[in-house]
VEXTI-428877 format. One record per residue (C-alpha): residue in one letter; x, y, z. Coordinates in steps of 0.001 Angstrom, whole numbers, plus 500000, padded with zeros to 6 digits. Layout:
{node "A",{X,Y,Z}}
...
***
This chain:
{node "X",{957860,945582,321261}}
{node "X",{955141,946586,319094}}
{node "X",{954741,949839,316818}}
{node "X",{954152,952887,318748}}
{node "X",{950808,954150,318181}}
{node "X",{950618,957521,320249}}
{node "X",{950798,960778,318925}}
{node "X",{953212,962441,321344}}
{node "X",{956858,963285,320815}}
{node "X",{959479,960922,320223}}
{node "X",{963446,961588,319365}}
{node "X",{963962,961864,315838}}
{node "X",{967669,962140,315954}}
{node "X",{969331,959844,313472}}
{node "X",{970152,956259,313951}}
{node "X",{972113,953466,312702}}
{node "X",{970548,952481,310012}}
{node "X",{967377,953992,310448}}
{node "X",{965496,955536,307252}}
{node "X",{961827,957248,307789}}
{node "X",{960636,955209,304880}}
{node "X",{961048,952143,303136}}
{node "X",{959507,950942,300091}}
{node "X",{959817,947589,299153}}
{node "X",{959085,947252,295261}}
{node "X",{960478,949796,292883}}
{node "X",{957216,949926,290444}}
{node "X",{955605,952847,289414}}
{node "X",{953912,952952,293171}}
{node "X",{956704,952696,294924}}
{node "X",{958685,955109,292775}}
{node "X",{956221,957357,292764}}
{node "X",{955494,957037,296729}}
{node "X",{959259,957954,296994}}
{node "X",{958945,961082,295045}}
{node "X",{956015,962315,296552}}
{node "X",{957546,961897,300371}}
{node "X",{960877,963735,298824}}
{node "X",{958358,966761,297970}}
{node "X",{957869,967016,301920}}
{node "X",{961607,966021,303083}}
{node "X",{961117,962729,303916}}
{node "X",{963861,959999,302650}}
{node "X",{963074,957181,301566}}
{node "X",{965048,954127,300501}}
{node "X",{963490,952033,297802}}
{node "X",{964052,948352,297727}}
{node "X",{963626,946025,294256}}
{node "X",{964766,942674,293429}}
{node "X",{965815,943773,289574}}
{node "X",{968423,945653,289134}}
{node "X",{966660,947451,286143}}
{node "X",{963361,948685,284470}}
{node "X",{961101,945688,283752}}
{node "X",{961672,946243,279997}}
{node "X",{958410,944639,278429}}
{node "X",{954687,946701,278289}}
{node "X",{951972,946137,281128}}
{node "X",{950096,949037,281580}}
{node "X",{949432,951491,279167}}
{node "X",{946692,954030,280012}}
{node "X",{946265,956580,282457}}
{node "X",{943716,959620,283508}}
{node "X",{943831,963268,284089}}
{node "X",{943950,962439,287954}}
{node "X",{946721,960382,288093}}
{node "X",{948369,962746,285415}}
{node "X",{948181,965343,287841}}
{node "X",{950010,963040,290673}}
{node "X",{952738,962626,288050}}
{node "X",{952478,966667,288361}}
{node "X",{953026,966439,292100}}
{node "X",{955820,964157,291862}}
{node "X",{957762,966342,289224}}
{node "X",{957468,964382,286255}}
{node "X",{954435,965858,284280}}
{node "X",{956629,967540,281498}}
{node "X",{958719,964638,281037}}
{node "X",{955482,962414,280882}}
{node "X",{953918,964488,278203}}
{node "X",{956727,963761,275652}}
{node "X",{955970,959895,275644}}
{node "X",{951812,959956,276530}}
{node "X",{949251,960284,273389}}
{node "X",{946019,961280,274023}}
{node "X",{943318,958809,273369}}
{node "X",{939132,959664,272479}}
{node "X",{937552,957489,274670}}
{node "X",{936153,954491,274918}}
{node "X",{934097,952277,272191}}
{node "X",{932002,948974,273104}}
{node "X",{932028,947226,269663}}
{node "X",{929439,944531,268833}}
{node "X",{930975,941213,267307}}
{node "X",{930638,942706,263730}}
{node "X",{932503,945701,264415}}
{node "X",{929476,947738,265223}}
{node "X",{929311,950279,267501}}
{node "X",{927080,949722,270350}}
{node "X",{928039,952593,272596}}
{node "X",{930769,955171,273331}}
{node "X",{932055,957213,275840}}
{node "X",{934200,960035,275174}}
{node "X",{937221,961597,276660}}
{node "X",{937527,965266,276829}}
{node "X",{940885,966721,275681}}
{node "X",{940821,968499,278890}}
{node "X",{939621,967260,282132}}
{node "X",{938717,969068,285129}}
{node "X",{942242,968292,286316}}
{node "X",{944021,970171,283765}}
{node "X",{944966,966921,281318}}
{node "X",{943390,964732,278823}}
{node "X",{941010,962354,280349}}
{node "X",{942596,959539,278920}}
{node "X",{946718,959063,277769}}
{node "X",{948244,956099,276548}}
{node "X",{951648,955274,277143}}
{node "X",{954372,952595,277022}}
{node "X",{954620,951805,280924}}
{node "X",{958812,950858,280351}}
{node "X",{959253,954648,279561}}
{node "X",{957185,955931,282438}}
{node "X",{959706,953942,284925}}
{node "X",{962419,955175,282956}}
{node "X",{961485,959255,283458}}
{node "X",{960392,958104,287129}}
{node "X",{963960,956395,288088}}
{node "X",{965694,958804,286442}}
{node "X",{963703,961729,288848}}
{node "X",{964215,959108,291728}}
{node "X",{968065,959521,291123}}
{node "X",{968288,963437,290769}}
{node "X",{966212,963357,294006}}
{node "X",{968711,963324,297430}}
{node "X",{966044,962225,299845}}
{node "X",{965528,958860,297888}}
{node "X",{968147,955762,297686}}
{node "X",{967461,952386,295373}}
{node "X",{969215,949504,295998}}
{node "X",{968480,947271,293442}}
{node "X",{969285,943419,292904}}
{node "X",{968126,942774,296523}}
{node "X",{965205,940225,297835}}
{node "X",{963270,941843,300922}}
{node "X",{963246,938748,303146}}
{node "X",{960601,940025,306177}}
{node "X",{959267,942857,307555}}
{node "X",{958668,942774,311516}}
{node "X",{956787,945094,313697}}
{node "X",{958146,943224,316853}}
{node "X",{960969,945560,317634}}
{node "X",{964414,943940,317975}}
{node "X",{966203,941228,316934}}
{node "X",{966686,937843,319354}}
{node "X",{969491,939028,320437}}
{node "X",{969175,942775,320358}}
{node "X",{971718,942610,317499}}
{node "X",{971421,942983,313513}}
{node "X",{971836,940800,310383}}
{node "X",{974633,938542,310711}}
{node "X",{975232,939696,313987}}
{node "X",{977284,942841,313874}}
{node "X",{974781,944562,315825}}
{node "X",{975306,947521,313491}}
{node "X",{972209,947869,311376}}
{node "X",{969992,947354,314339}}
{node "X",{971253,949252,317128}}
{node "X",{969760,951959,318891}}
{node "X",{966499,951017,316225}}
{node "X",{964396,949184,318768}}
{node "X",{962711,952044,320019}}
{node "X",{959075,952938,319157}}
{node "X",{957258,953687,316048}}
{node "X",{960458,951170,314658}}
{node "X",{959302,948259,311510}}
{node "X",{962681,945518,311047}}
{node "X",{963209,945017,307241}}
{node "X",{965296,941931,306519}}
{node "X",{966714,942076,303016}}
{node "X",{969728,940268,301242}}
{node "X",{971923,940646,298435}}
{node "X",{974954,939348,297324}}
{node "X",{977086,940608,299714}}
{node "X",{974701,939011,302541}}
{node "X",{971675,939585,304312}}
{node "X",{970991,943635,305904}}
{node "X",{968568,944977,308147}}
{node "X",{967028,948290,308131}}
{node "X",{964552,950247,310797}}
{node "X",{961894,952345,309345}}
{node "X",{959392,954264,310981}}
{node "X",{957244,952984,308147}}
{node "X",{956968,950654,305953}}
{node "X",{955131,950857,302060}}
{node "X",{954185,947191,300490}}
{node "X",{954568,948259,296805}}
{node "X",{955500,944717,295935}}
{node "X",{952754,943433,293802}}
{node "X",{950438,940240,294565}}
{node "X",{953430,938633,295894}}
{node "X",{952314,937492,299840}}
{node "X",{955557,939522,301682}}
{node "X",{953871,942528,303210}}
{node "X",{950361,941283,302688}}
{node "X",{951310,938621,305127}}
{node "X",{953470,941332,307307}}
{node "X",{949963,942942,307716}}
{node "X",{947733,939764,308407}}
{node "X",{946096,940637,305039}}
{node "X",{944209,937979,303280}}
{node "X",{942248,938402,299660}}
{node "X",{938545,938602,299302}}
{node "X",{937734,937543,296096}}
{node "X",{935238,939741,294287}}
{node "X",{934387,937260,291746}}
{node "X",{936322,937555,288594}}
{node "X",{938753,935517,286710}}
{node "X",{939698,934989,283150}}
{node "X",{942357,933837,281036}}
{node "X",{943327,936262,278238}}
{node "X",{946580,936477,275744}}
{node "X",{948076,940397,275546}}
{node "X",{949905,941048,271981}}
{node "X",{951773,944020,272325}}
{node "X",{953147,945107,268392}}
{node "X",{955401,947793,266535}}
{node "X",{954051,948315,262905}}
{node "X",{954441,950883,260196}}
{node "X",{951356,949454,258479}}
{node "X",{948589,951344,258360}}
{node "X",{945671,950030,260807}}
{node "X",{942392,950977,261238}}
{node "X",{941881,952950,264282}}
{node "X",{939903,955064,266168}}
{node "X",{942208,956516,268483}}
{node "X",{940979,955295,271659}}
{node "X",{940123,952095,272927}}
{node "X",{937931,949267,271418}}
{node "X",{936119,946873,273442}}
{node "X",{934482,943588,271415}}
{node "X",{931674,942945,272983}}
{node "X",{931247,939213,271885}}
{node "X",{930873,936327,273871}}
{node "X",{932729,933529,271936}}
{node "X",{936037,935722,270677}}
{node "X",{936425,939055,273105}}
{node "X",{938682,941352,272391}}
{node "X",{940599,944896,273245}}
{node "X",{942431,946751,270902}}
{node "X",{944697,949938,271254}}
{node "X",{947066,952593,269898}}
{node "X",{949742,953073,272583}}
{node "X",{952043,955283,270255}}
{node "X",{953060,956559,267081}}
{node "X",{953866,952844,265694}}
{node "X",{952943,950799,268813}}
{node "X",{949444,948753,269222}}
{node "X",{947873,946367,271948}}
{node "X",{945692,943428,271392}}
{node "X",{943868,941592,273793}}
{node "X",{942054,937908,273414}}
{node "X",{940171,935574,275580}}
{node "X",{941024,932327,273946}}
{node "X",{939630,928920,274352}}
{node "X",{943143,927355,274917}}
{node "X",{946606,928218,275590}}
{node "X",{948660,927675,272989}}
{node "X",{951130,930606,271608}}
{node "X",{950010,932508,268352}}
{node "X",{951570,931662,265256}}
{node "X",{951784,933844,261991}}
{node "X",{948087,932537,260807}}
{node "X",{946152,932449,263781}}
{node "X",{946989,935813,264708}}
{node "X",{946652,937350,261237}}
{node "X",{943050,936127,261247}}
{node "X",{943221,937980,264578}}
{node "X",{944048,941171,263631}}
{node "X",{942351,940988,260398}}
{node "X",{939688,943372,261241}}
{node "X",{942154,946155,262126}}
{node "X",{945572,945754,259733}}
{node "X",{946095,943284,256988}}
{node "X",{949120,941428,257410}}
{node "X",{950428,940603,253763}}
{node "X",{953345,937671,253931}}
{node "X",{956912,939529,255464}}
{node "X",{954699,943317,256068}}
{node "X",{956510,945162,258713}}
{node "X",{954691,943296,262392}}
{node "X",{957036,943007,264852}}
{node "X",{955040,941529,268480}}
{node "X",{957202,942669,270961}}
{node "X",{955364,940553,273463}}
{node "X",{953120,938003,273565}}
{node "X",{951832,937064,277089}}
{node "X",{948781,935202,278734}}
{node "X",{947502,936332,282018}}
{node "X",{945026,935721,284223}}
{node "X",{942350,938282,284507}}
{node "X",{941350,938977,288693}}
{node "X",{939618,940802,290872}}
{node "X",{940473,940821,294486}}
{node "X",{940642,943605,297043}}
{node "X",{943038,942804,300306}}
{node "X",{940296,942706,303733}}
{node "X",{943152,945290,305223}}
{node "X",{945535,947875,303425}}
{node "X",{947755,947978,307238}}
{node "X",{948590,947417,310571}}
{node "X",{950606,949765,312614}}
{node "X",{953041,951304,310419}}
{node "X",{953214,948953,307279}}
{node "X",{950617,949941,304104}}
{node "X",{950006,947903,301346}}
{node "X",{949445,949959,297904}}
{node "X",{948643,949379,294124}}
{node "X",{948721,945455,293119}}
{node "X",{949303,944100,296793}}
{node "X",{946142,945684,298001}}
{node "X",{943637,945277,295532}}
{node "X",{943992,943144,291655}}
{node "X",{941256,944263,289005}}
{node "X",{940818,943624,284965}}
{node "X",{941809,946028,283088}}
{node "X",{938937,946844,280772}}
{node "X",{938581,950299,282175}}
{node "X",{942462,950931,282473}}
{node "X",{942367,951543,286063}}
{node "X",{945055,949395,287624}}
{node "X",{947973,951036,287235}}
{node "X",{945655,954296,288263}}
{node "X",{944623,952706,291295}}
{node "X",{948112,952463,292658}}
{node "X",{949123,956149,292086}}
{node "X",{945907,956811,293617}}
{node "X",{947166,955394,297199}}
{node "X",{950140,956832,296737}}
{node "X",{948814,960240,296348}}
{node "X",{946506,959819,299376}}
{node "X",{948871,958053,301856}}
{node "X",{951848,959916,301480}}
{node "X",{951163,963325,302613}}
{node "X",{949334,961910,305424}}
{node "X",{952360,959804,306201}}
{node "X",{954740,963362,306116}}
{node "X",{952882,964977,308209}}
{node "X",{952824,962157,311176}}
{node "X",{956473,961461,310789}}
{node "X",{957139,965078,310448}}
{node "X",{955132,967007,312588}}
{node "X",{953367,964568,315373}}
{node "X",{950356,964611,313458}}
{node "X",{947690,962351,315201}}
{node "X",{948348,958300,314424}}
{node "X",{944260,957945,313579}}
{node "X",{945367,960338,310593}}
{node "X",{946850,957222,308749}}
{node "X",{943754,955258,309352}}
{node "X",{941753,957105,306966}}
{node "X",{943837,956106,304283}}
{node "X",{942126,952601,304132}}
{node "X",{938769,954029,305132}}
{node "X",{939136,956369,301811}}
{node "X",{940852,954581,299623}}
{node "X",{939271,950852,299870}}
{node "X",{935451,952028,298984}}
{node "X",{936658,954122,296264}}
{node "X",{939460,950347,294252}}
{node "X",{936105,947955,295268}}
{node "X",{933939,950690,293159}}
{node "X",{936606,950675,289902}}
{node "X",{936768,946963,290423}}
{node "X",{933460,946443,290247}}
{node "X",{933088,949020,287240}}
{node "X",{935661,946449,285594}}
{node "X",{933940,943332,286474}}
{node "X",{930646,945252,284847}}
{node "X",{932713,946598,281922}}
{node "X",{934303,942357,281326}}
{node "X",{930829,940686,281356}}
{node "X",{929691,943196,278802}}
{node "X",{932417,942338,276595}}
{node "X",{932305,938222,277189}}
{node "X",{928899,937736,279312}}
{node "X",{926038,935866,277516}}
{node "X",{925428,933905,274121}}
{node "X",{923021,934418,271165}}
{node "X",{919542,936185,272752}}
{node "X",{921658,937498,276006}}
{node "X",{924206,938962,273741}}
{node "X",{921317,940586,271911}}
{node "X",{919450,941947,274881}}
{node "X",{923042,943685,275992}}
{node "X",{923387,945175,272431}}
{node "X",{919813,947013,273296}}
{node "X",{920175,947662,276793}}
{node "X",{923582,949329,275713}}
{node "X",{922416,951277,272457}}
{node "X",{919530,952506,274813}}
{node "X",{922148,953745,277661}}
{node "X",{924351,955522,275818}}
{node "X",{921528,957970,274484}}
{node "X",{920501,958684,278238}}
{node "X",{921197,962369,278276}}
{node "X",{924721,963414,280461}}
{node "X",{925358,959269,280659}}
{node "X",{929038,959227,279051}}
{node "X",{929944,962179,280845}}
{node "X",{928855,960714,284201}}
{node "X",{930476,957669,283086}}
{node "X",{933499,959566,282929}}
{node "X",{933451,961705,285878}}
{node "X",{932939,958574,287965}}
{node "X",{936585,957264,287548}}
{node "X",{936643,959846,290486}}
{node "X",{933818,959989,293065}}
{node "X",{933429,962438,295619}}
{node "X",{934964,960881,298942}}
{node "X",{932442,960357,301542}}
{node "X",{931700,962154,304730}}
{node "X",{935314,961182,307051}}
{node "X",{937595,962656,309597}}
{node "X",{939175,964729,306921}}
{node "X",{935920,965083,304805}}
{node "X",{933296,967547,306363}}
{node "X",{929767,967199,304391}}
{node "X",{927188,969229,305851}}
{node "X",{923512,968639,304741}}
{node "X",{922073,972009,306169}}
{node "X",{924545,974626,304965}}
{node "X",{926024,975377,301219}}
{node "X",{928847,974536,299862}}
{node "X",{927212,971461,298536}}
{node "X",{928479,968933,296410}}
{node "X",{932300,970484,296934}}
{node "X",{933503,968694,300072}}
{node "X",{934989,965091,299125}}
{node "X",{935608,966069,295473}}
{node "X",{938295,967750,293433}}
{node "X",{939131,971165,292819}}
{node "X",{939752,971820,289350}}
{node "X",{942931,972723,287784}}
{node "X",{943078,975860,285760}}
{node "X",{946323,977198,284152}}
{node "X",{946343,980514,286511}}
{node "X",{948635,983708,285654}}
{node "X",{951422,983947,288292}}
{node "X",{954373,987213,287536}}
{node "X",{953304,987178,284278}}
{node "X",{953925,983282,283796}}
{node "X",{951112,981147,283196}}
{node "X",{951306,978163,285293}}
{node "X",{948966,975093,286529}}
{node "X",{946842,975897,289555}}
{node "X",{949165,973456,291794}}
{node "X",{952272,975028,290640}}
{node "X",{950900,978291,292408}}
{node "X",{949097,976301,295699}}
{node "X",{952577,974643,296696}}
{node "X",{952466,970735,297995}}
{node "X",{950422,971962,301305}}
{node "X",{946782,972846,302074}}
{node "X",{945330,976015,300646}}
{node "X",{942793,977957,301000}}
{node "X",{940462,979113,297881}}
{node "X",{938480,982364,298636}}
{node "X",{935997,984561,296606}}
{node "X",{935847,987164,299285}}
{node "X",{938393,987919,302269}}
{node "X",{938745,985919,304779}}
{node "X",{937832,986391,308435}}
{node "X",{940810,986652,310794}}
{node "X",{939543,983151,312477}}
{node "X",{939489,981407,309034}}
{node "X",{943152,982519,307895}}
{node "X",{944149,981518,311425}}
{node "X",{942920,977942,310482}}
{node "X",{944844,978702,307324}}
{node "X",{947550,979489,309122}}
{node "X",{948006,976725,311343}}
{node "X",{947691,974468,308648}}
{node "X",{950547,975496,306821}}
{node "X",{948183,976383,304089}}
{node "X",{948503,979211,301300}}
{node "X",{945688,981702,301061}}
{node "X",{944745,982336,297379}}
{node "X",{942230,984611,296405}}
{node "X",{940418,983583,293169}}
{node "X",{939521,986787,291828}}
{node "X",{942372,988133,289746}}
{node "X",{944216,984480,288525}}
{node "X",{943850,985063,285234}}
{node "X",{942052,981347,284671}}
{node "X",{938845,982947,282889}}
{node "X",{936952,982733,286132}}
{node "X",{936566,979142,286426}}
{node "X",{937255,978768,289777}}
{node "X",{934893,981544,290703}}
{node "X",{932337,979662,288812}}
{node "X",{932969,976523,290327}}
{node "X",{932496,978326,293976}}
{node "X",{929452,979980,293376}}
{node "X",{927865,976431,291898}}
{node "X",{928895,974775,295153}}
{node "X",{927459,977684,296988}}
{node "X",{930205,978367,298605}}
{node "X",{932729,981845,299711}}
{node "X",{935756,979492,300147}}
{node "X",{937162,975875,300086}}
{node "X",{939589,974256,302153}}
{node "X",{941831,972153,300285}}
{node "X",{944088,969108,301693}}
{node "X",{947750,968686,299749}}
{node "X",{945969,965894,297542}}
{node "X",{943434,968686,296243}}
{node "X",{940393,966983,297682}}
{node "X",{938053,969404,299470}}
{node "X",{938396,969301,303055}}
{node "X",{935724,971949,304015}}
{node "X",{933713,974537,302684}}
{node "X",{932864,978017,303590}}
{node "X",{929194,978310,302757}}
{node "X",{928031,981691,301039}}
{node "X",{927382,984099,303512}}
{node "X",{928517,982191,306587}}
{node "X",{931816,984554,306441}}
{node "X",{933468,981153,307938}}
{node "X",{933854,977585,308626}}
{node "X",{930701,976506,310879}}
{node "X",{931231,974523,313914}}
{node "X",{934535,971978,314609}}
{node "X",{935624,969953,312203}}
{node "X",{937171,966373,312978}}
{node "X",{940425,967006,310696}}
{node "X",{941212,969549,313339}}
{node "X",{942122,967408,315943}}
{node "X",{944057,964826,313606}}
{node "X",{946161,967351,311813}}
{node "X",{947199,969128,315092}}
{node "X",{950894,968885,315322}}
{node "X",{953221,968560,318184}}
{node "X",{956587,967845,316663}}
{node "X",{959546,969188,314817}}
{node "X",{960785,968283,311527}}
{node "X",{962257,965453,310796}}
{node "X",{966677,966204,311091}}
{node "X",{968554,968000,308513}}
{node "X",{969066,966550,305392}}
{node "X",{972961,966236,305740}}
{node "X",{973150,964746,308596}}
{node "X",{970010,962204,308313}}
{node "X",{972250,960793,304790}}
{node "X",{975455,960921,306832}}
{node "X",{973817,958599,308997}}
{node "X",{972456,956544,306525}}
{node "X",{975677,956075,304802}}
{node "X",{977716,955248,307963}}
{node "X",{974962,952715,308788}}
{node "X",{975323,951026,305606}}
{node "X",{978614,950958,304868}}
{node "X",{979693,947416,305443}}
***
């Protein structure tokens, strides 16, 4: 039997071991994924094959997006204590000259700097530790997720091992079979879906039929990661060198942390000399100074983008859908990203019979927007290593020349976010106002709520919402209504009339807003409502209930898998 892929009602009483979610890979992604289902009452349980944070640095910067998806999961304050704002970006020439840079504001249009740095082992700390206080979400760590099958049941109708108890009932539609052992044996569990957080591993890339396309890319570099109480030269943001025959990237990460990056020639580990004549330009390493690396690793530099992010109810996110560089710090971002997008969409199918075509449009929005950063990273890597002698000095120019361009380093900036284009849940109109809105962001003031000032999202609630400079005609809050979504009037929120502004330079009377904050429609000035139908109406419809109580979906889940 094959996933279910109508929209119609189904029984949603609990099974034996049947969980709405599961997430195989316990990452930031999947972590993050889990919280961000709990918001909307959907359990997860969270599968990972160590039984602890990974305890050694990967990723280490993030943007005021993805900072405010580590709002919507709940862990924004707890963030803030271990992130350090960083100024931007530098492209250094091989003498240490700068050739261009592009700033970061303090304060982005999402309510956080534009770029943090940040040791990545804390941020799965904070996000474990939320995953724990949260009741909708289980880990089970230790274990190795052995398949995931979309074929229904079992052989012989029955479950791992043979007991029949983890599988029955669980063939019915809409069910994925995840095979998974530990030391106690090999378990099955039956999701309704199915999230491939995993990492370039092949397990749910191959569950999905998904293959890489290559987009061209690969290097060899060596990542120092180092504590030091020295004092180093630094700008407080990144540093690109920009020079073909020793590349580099340099770092702050915190108060006495610091990341190097090198392409070498060969492989061989650092010792004490080479790498003092590494770092020369930035700290000078005297014989015993205080320079502890806490890692020294090579990796191989990629960029790939999976051909498909799903099929039926399985979704492949972060590193097992697309692999980029990381010269514009975007990976880790990338992830979050399709967290953010897919899991509200998810909720509201498994919640409330939401149309199965909604969970299409997470590929269709997500893939154009990972193949742009990629390519922005590709761009960003042959400008740091592309070239020798005259090339390298034609790049110098064409850069120095660039980075004058009036409005260029804040477009560079603003473009770590494009506007998503026109889409079932994305109406552009070409005719009417409200240009420019639908597809992007809306901005995130700090708003004035009983006398407490909070962040816009804080007041809007994890649902849609509708913005409005002027009241709204009974068929638009109907729309509202029906949606779920909160009607907020702009006038009066105490945020200095920014959002106000921001309406009347889109030409619009009111905005539309899905639970990720993108702009699903506009209200054009003057049009007093939304004009014509919109194709989000149809997928959003709903014809279910909620999923069961929250009792008596974990009393099921512990009976199930209790062996």
């Amino acid at each position: 039997m094959t996933v279910d892929q109508a929209a119609g009602p189904r029984d949603t009483a609990p099974r034996p071991g049947h969980v709405p979610v599961v997430i195989v890979g316990a990452g930031p992604v999947g972590v993050t994924a889990a919280l961000l289902l709990a918001r909307r009452g959907v359990r997860t349980v969270v599968l990972e094959r160590h039984h602890d944070v990974y305890p050694l640095p990967r990723a280490v910067a993030t943007d005021d997006e993805v900072r405010r998806i580590l709002q919507a999961a709940g862990v924004q304050e707890e963030f803030a204590a271990i992130a350090r704002p960083a100024r931007g970006l530098r492209l250094l020439d091989a003498r240490h000259r700068v050739m261009a840079e592009f700033p970061r504001a303090a304060q982005g249009a999402h309510g956080f700097p534009q770029t943090s740095m940040f040791d990545q082992p804390e941020l799965e700390r904070l996000l474990r530790d939320a995953l724990a206080r949260t009741p909708e979400c289980e880990l089970r760590g230790g274990v190795e997720v052995v398949g995931v099958d979309q074929d229904g049941e079992g052989p012989d109708g029955e479950g791992a091992n043979g007991d029949g108890a983890n599988g029955q009932g669980a063939s019915g539609e809409g069910s994925v079979r995840v095979a998974y052992r530990d030391e106690t044996g090999e378990h099955l569990l039956w999701a309704d879906a199915v999230l491939g957080c995993d990492g370039a591993g092949n397990l749910t890339r191959d569950a999905v039929g998904a293959v890489w396309e290559d987009l061209r890319f690969e290097e060899r570099w060596t990542v120092v990661d180092v504590r030091t109480s020295l004092p180093v030269r630094c700008w407080e943001g990144v540093e690109q060198i920009c020079d073909a025959r020793r590349p580099a990237t340099f770092m702050r990460i915190g108060e006495d942390r610091y990341r190097w990056e090198f392409r070498l020639r060969d492989d061989s580990e650092l010792d004490h000399e080479r790498l003092r004549d590494l770092v020369a330009p930035w700290v000078d390493l005297a014989p015993g100074a205080d320079f502890t690396v806490l890692r020294q690793a090579r990796y191989t530099f990629r960029a790939r983008i999976a051909d498909r992010w799903g099929r039926g109810r399985v979704f492949l996110l972060g590193d097992a859908a697309h692999l980029t560089p990381p010269f514009i710090g975007q990976g880790l971002c990338a992830g979050l990203r399709d967290a953010r997008n897919l899991t509200w969409k998810l909720a509201r199918v498994l919640q409330q019979g939401a149309d199965e075509r909604l969970l299409e449009s997470y590929e269709s929005e997500r893939k154009p927007h990972a193949r742009h950063m990629i390519r922005l990273a590709v761009a960003m890597g042959w400008a740091m290593t592309g070239g020798q002698d005259g090339a390298a000095a034609v790049r110098r120019g064409v850069l120095s020349a660039a980075v004058r361009i009036p409005g260029l380093s804040t477009a560079a900036a603003r473009d770590l976010s494009p506007v998503l284009g026109p889409g079932p849940l994305v109406r552009r109109r070409a005719r009417w106002g409200g240009r420019g809105l639908a597809g992007g962001f809306c901005p995130q003031p700090w708003v004035a709520v009983d006398g407490r000032r909070v962040r816009l999202d804080e007041l809007l609630g994890d649902s849609f919402a509708l913005l409005t400079a002027v009241p709204p005609a009974p068929s638009l809050r109907a729309v509202a209504d029906g949606l779920g979504a909160r009607t907020v009037p702009v006038a009066g929120l105490g945020d200095d009339g920014l959002l106000a502004a921001w309406l009347r330079e889109g030409r619009a009377d009111a905005v539309l807003l899905r639970p990720d904050r993108v702009v699903m429609d506009v209200v054009p000035s003057g049009a007093g409502d939304l004009t014509g139908t919109a194709d989000w109406a149809s997928l959003l419809h709903t014809t279910r209930s909620p999923l069961p109580s929250r009792r008596s979906a974990e009393e099921s889940l512990s009976r199930s898998t209790t062996r």
